[in-house]
MIDOSE-1310 file (N, C-alpha, C; in nm, 2 decimals, decimal comma, always signed):
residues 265
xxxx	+9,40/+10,02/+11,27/+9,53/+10,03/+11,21/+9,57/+10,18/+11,20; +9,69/+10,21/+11,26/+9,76/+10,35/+11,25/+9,83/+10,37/+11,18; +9,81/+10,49/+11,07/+9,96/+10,47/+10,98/+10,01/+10,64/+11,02; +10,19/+10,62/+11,09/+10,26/+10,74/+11,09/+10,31/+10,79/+11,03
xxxx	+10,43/+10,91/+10,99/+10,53/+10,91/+10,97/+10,63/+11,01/+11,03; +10,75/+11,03/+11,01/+10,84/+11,12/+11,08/+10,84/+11,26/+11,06; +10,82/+11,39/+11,18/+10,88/+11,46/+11,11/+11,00/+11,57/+11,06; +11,05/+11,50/+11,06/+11,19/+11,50/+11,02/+11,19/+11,47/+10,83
xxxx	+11,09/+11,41/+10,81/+11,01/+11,43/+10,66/+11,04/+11,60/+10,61; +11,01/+11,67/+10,70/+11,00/+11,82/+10,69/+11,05/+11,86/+10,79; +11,19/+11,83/+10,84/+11,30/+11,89/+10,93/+11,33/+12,05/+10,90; +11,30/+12,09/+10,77/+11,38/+12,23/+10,75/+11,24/+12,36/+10,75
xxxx	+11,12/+12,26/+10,76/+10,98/+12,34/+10,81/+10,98/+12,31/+10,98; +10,94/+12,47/+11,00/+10,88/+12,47/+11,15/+10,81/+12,32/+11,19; +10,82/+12,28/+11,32/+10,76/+12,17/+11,37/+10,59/+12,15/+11,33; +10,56/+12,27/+11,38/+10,39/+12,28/+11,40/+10,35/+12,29/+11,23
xxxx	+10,44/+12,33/+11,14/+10,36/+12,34/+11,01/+10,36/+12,20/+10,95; +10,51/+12,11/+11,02/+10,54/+11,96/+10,95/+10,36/+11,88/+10,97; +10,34/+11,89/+11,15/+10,25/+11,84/+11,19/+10,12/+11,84/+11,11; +10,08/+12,00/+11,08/+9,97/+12,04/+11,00/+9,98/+11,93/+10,85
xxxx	+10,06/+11,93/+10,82/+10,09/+11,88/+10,67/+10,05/+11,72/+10,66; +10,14/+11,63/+10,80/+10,13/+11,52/+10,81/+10,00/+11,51/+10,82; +9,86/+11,59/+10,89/+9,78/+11,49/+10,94/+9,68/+11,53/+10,76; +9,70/+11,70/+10,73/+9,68/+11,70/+10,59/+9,69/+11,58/+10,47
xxxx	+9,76/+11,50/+10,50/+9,82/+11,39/+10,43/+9,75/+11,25/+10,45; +9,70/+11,29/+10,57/+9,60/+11,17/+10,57/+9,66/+11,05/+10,68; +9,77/+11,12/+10,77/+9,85/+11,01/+10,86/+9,74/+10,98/+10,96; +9,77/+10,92/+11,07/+9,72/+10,92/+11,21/+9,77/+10,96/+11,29
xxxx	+9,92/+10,94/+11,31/+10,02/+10,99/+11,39/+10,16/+11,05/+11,34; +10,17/+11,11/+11,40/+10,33/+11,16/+11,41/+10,42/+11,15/+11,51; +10,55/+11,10/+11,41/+10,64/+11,09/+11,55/+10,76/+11,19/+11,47; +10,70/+11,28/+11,67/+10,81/+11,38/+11,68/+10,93/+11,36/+11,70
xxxx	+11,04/+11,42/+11,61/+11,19/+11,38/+11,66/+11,21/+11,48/+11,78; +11,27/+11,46/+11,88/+11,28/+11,59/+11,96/+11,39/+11,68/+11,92; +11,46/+11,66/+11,83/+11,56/+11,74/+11,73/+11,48/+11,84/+11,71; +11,39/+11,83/+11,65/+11,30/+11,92/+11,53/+11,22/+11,98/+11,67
xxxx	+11,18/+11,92/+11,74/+11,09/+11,98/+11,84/+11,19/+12,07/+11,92; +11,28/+12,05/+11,93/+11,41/+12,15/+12,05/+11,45/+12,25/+11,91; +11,44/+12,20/+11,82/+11,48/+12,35/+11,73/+11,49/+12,46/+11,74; +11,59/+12,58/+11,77/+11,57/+12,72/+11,80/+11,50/+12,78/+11,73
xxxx	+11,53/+12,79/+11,62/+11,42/+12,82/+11,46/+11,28/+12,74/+11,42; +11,29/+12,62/+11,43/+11,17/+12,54/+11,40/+11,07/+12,47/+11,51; +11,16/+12,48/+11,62/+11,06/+12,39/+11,71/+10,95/+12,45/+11,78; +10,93/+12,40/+11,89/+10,80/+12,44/+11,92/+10,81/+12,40/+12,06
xxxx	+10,73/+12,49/+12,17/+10,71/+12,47/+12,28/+10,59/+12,34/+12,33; +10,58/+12,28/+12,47/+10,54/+12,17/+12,47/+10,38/+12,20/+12,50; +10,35/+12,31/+12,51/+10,20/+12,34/+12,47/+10,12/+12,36/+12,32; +10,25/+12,44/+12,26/+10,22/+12,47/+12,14/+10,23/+12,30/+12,07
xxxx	+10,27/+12,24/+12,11/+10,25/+12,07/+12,04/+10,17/+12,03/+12,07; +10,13/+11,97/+12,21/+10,05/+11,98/+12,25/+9,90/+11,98/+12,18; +9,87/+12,13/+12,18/+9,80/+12,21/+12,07/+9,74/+12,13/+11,94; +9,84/+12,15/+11,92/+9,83/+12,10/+11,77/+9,81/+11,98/+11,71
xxxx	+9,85/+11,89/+11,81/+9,82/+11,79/+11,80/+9,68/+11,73/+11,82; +9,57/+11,81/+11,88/+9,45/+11,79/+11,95/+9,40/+11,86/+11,79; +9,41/+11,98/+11,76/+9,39/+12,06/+11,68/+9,35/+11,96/+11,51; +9,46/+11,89/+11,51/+9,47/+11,78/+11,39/+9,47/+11,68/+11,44
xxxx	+9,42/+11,60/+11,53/+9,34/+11,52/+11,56/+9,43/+11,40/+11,53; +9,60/+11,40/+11,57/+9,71/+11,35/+11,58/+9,70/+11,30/+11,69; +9,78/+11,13/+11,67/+9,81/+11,06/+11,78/+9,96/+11,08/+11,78; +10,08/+11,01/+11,90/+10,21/+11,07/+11,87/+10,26/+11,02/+11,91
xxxx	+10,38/+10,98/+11,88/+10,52/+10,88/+11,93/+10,66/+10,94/+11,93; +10,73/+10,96/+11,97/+10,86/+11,02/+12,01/+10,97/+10,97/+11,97; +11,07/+11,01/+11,94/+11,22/+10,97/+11,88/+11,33/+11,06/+11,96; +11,37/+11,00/+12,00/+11,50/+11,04/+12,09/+11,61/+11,11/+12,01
xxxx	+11,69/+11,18/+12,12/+11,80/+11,28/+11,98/+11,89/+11,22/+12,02; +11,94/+11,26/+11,86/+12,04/+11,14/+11,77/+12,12/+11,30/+11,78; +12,11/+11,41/+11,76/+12,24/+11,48/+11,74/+12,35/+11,49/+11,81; +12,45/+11,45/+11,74/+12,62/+11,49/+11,87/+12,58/+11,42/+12,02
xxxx	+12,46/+11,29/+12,01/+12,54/+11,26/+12,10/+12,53/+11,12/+12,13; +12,55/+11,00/+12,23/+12,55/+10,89/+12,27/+12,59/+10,85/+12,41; +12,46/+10,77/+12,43/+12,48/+10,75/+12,57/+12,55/+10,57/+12,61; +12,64/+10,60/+12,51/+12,78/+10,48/+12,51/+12,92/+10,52/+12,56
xxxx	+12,90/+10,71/+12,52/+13,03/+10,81/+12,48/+13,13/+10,70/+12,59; +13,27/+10,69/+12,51/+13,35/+10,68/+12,64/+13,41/+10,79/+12,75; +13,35/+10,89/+12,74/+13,36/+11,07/+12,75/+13,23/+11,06/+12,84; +13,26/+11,06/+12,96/+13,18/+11,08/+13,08/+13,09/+11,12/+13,05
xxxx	+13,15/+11,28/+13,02/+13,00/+11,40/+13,03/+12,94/+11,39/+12,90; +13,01/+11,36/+12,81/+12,95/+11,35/+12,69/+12,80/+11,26/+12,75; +12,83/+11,08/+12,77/+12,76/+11,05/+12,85/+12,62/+11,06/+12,92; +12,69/+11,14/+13,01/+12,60/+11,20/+13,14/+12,51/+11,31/+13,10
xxxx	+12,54/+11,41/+12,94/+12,45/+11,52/+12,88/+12,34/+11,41/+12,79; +12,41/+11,31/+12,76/+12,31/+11,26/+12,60/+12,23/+11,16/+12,71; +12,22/+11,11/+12,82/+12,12/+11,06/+12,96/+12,05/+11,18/+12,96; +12,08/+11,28/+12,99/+12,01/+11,40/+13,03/+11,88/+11,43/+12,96
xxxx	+11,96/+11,42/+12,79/+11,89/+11,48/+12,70/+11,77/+11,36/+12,65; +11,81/+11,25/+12,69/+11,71/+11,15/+12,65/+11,61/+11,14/+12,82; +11,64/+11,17/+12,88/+11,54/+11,18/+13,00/+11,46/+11,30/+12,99; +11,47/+11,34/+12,89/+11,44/+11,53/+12,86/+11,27/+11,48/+12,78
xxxx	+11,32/+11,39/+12,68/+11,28/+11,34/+12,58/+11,16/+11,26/+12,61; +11,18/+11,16/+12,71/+11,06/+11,11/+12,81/+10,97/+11,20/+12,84; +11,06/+11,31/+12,92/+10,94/+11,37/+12,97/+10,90/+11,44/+12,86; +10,85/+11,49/+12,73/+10,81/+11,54/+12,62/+10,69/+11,43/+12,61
xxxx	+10,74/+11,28/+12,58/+10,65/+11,21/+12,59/+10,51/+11,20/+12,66; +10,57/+11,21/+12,77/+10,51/+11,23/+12,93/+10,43/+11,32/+12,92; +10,46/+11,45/+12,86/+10,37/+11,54/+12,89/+10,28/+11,54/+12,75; +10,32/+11,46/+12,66/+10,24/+11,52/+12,56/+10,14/+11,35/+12,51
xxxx	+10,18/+11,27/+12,61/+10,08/+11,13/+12,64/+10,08/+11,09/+12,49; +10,18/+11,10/+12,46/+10,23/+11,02/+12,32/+10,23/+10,83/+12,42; +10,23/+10,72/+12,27/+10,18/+10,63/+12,26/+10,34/+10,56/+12,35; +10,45/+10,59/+12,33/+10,55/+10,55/+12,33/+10,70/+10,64/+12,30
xxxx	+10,79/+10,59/+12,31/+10,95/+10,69/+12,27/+11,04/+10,56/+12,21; +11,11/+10,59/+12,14/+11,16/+10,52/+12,01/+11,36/+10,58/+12,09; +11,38/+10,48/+12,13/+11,56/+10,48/+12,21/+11,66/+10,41/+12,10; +11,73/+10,48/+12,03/+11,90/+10,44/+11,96/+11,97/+10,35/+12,11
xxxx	+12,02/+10,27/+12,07/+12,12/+10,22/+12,15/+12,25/+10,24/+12,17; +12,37/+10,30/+12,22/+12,46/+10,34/+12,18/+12,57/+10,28/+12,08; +12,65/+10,33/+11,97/+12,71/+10,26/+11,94/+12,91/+10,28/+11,97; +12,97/+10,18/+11,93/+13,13/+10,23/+12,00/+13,17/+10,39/+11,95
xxxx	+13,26/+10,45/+12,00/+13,32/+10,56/+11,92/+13,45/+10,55/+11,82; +13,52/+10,43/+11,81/+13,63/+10,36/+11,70/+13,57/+10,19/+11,73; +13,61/+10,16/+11,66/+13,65/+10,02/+11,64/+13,74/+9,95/+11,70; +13,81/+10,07/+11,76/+13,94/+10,02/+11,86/+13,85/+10,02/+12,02
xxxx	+13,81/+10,10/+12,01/+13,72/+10,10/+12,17/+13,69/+9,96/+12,19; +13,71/+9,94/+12,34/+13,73/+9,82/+12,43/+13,57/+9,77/+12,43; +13,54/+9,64/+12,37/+13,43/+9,57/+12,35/+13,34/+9,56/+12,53; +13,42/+9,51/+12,59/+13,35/+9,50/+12,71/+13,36/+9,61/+12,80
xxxx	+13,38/+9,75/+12,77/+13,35/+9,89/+12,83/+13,26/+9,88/+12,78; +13,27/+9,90/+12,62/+13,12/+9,99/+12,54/+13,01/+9,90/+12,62; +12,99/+9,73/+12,61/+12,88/+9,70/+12,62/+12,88/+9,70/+12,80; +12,92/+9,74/+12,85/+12,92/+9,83/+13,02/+12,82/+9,91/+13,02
xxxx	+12,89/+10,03/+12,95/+12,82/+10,15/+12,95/+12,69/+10,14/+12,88; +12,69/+10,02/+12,80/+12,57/+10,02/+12,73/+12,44/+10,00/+12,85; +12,49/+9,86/+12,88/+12,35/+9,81/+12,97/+12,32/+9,93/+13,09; +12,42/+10,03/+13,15/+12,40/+10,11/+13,26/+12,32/+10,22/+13,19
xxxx	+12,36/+10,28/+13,08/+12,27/+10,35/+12,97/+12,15/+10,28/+13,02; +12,09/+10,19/+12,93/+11,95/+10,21/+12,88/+11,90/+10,10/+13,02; +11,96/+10,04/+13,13/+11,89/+10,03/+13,23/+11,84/+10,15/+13,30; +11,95/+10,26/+13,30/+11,85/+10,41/+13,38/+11,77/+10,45/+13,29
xxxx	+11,73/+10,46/+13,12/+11,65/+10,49/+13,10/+11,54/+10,44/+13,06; +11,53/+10,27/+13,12/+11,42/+10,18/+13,12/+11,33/+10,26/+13,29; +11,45/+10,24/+13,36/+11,39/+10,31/+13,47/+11,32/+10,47/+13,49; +11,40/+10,52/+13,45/+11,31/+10,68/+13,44/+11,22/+10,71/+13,36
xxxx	+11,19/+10,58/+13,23/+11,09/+10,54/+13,16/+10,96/+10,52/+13,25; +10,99/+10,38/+13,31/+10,90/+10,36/+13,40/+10,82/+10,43/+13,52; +10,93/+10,53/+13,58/+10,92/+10,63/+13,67/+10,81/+10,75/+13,62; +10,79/+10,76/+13,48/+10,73/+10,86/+13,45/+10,59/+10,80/+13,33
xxxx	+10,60/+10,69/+13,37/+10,48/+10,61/+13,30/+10,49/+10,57/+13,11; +10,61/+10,59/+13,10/+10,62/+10,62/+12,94/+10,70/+10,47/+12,87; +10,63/+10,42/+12,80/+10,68/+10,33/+12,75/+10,81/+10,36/+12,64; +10,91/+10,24/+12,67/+11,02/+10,29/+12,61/+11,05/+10,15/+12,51
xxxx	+11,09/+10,19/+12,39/+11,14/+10,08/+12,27/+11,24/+10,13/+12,27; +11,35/+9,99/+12,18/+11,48/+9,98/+12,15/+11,49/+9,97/+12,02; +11,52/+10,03/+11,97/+11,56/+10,02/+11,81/+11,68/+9,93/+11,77; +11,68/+9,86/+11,72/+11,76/+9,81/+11,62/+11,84/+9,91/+11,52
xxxx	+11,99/+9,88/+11,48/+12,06/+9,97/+11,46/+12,13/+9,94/+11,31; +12,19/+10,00/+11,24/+12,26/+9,95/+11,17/+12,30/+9,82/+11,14; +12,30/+9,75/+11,02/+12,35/+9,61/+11,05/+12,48/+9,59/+10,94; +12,54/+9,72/+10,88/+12,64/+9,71/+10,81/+12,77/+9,77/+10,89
xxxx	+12,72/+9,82/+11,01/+12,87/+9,94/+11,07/+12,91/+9,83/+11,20; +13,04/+9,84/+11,20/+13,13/+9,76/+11,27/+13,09/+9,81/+11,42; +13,11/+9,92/+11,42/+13,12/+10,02/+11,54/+12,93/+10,02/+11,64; +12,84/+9,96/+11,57/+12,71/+9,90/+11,61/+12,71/+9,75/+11,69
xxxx	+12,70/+9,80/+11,81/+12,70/+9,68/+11,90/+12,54/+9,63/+11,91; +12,42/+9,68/+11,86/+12,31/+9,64/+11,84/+12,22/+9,67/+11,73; +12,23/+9,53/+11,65/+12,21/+9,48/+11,53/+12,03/+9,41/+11,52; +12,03/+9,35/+11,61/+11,97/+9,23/+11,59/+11,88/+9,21/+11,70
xxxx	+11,82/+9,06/+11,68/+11,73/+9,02/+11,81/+11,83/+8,98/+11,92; +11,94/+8,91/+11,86/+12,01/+8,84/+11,96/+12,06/+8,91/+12,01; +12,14/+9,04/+11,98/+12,23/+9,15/+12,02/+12,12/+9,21/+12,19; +11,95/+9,26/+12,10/+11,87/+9,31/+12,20/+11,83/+9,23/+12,27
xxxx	+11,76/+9,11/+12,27/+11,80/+9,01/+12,40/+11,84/+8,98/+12,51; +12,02/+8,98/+12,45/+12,09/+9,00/+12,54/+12,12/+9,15/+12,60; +12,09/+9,23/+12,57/+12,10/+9,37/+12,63/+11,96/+9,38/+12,75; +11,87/+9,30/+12,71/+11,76/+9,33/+12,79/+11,78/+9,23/+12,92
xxxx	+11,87/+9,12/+12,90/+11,90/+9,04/+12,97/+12,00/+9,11/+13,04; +12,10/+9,10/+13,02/+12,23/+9,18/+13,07/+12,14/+9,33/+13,19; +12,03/+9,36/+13,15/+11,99/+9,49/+13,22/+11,93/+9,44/+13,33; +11,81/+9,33/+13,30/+11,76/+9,26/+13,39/+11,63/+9,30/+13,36
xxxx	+11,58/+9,35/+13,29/+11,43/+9,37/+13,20/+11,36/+9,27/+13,14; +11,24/+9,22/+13,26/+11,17/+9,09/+13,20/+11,11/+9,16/+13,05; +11,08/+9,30/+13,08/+10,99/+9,37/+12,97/+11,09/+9,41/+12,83; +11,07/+9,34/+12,69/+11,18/+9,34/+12,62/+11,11/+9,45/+12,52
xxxx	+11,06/+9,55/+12,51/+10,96/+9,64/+12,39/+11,06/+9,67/+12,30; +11,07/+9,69/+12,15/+11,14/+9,70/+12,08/+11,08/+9,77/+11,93; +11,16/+9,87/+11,89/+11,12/+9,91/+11,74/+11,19/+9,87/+11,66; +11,11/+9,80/+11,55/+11,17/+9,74/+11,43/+11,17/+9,83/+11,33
xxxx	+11,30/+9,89/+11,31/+11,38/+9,93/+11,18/+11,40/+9,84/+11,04; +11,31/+9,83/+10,97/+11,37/+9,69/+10,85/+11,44/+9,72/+10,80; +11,46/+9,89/+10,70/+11,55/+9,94/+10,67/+11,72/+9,90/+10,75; +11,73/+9,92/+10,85/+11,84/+9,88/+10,94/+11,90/+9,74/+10,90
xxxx	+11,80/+9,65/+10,88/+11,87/+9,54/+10,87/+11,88/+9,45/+10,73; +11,82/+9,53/+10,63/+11,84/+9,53/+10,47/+11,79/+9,45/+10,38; +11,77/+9,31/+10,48/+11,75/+9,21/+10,40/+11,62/+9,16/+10,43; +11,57/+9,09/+10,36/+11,39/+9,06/+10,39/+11,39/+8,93/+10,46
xxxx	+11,49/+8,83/+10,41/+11,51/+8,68/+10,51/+11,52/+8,72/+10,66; +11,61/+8,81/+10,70/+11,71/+8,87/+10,78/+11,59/+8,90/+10,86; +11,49/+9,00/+10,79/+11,39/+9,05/+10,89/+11,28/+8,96/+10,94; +11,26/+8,87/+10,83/+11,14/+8,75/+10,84/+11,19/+8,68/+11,00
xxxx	+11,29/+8,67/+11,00/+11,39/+8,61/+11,11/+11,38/+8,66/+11,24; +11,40/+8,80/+11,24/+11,40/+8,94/+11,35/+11,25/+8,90/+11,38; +11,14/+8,91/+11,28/+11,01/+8,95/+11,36/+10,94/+8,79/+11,42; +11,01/+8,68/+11,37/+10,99/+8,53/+11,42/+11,02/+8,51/+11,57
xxxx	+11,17/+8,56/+11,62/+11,23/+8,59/+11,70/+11,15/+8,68/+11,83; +11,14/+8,77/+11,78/+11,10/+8,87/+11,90/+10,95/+8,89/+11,88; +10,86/+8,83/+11,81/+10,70/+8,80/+11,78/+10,67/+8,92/+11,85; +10,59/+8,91/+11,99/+10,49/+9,04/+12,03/+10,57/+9,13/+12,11
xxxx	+10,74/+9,13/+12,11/+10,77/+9,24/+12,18/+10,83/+9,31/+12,11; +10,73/+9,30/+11,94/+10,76/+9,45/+11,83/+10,65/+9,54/+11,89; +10,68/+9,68/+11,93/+10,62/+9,79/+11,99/+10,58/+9,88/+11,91; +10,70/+9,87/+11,78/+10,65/+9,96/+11,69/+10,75/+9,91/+11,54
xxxx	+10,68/+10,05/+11,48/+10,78/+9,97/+11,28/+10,80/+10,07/+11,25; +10,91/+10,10/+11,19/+10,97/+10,20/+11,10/+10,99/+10,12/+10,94; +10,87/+10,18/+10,85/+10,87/+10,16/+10,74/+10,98/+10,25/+10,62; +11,02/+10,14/+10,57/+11,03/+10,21/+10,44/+11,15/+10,09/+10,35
xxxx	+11,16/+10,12/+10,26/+11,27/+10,03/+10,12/+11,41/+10,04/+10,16; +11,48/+9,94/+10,11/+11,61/+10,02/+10,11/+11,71/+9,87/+10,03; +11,83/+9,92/+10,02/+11,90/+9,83/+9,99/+12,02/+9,75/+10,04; +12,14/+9,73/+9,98/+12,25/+9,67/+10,06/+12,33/+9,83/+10,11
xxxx	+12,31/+9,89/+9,99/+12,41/+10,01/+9,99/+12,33/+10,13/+10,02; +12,16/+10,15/+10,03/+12,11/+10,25/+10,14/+12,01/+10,19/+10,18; +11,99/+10,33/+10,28/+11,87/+10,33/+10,38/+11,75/+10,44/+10,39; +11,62/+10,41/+10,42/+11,54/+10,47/+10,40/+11,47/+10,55/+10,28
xxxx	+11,47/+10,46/+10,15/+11,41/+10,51/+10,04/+11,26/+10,41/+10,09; +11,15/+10,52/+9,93/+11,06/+10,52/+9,95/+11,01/+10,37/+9,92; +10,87/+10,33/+9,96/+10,83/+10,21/+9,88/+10,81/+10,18/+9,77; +10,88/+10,03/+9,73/+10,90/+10,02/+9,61/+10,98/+10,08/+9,54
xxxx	+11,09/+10,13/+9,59/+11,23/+10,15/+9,51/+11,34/+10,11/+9,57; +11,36/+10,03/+9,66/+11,41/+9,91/+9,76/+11,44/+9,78/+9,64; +11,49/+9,69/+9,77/+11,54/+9,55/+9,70/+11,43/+9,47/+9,82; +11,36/+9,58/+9,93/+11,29/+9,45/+10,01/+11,18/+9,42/+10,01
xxxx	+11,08/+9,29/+10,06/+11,00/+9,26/+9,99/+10,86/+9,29/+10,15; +10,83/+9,42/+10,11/+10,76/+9,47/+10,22/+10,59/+9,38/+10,24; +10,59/+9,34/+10,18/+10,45/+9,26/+10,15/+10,47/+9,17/+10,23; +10,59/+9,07/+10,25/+10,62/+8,95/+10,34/+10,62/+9,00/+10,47
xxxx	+10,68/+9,10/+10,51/+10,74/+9,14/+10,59/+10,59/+9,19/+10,69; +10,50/+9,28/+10,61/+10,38/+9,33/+10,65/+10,34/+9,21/+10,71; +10,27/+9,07/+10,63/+10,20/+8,97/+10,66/+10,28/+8,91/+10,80; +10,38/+8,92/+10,78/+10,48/+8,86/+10,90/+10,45/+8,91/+11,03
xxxx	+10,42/+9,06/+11,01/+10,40/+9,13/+11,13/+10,26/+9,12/+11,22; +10,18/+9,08/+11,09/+10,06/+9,04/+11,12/+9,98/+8,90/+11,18; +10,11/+8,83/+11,11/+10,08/+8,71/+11,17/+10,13/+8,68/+11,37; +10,22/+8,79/+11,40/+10,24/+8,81/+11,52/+10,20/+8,91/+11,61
xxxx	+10,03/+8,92/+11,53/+9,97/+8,97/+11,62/+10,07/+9,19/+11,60; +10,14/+9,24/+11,55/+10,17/+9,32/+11,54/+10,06/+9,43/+11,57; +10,04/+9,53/+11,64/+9,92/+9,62/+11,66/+9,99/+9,76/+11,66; +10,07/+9,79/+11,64/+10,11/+9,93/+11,65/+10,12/+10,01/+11,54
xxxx	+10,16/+10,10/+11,55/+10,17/+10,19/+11,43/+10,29/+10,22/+11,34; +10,22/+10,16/+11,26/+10,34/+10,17/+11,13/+10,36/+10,31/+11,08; +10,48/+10,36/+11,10/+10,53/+10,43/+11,09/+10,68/+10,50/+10,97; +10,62/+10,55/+10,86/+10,73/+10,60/+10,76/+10,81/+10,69/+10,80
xxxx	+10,91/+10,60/+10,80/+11,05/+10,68/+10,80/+11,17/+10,68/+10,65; +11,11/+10,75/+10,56/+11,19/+10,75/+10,46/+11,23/+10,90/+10,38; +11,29/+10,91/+10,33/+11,33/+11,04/+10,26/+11,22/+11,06/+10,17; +11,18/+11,21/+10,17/+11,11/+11,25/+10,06/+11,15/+11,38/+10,03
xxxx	+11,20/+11,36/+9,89/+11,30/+11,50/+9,83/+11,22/+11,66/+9,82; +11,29/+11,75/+9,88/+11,25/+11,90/+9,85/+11,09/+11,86/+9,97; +11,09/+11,80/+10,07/+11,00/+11,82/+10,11/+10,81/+11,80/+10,05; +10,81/+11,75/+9,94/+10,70/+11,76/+9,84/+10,62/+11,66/+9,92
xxxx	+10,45/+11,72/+9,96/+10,39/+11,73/+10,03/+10,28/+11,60/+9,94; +10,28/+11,62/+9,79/+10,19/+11,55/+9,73/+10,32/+11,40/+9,72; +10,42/+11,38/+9,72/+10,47/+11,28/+9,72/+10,48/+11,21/+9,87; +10,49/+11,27/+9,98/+10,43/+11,21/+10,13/+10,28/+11,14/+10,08
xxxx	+10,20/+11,22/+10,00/+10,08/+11,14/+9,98/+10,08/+10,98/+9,91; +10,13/+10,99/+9,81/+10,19/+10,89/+9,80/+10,21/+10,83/+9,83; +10,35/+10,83/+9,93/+10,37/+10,74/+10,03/+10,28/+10,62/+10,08; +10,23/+10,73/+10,14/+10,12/+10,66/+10,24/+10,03/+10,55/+10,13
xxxx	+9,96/+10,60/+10,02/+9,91/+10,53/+9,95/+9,99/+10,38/+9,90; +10,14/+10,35/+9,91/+10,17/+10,28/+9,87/+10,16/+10,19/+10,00; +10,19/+10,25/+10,17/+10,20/+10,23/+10,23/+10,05/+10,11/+10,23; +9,93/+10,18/+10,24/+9,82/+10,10/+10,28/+9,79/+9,98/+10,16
xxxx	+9,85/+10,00/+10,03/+9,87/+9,93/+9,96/+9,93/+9,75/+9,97; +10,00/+9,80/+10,06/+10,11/+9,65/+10,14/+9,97/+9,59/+10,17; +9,90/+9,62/+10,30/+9,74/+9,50/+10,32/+9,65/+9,48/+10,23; +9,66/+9,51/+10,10/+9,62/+9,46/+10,01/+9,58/+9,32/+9,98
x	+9,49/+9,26/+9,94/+9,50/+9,14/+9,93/+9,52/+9,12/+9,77
């Protein structure tokens, strides 16, 4: 059993010191945002990760950048740069023989935007980057997305499904966000649904009205949800993605402690 977390936990610390801290903390892995990794100020070259990662005796999983951009844009180049920048992102994976890469799906840019473009551009999006996934040996998940915003065309299992269908991907890998989808019925549902083509978990509490608080100050019932995962054979690495204020290094400890807490019997 692997337990992660993000780090983006410690976005406003250099990459290589977040790393140091996480495996200080007692993680297994870290998943790099490539945000924080492309950093002018904080990031870190793909040796120097690399590095470090051997050094602290970290396993690693990747998250794709979310900054300024979407590979939905109805804006060509917008588009054609945030493909770029997530084929960029593979290869980070690629070279740094991380477990996996963690893919946003795009969502509309209004609400007025034309339903059957966006989900166009959607399926030609993440069909080339199932492909250049595969091209470069790197396994790729799909996240689940928001389940309160209008402008989110992928919610759900049925939403991802059919996106994996619509691409023509017998192979359906997927990261389960619970936080994203708020509710504990909701998720009991999601992980029933898509059983072993959960790839990976993004932990953490949250409510109707946020996302990403720590455990046990949520409305959801992460104990069900654990066993749920387990009953389907779930093997990957659970992974914390929640806010922790001012960066406090003994409250990440924590975390985790509540974290391992959930297999509790």
């Amino acid at each position: 059993m692997l337990f992660g977390v993000t780090t983006m936990t410690f976005y406003h610390r250099p990459i290589l010191e977040a790393l140091e801290i996480i495996a200080t903390c007692g993680f297994d892995c870290a998943e790099i945002w490539v945000d924080h990794a492309w950093d002018d100020e904080r990031g870190a070259s793909v040796e120097e990760l690399k590095e470090a990662l051997v050094k602290h005796k970290l396993e690693s999983t990747i998250h794709c950048p979310i900054m300024d951009i979407s590979i939905t844009s109805p804006n060509k180049g917008i588009r054609e740069e945030s493909l770029r920048q997530t084929y960029q992102a593979i290869d980070l994976a690629r070279d740094l023989g991380s477990k996996l890469i963690v893919i946003h799906p795009g969502s509309k840019f209004s609400v007025l935007e034309d339903s059957k473009t966006h989900w166009a551009n959607q399926v030609d999006s993440i069909r080339r980057i199932l492909a250049y996934g595969k091209e470069q040996g790197v396994l790729i998940t799909v996240e689940n997305m928001d389940s309160d915003k209008e402008i989110v065309s992928v919610k759900c299992w049925e939403d991802l499904d059919r996106l994996f269908a619509d691409v023509g991907s017998k192979e359906k890998w997927v990261t389960l966000d619970v936080t994203h989808i708020r509710d504990t019925e909701k998720t009991l549902a999601f992980i029933e649904q898509a059983g072993s083509n959960i790839a990976h978990f993004h932990l953490s509490d949250g409510t109707e009205a946020k996302m990403h608080m720590r455990i046990g100050t949520g409305e959801l019932d992460l104990r069900r949800i654990v066993a749920a995962l387990q009953q389907v054979d779930y093997a990957g690495v659970w992974s914390l993605e929640c806010f922790i204020p001012n960066n406090n290094e003994e409250q990440l400890r924590e975390e985790l402690k509540q974290a391992k807490a959930l297999f509790a019997n």
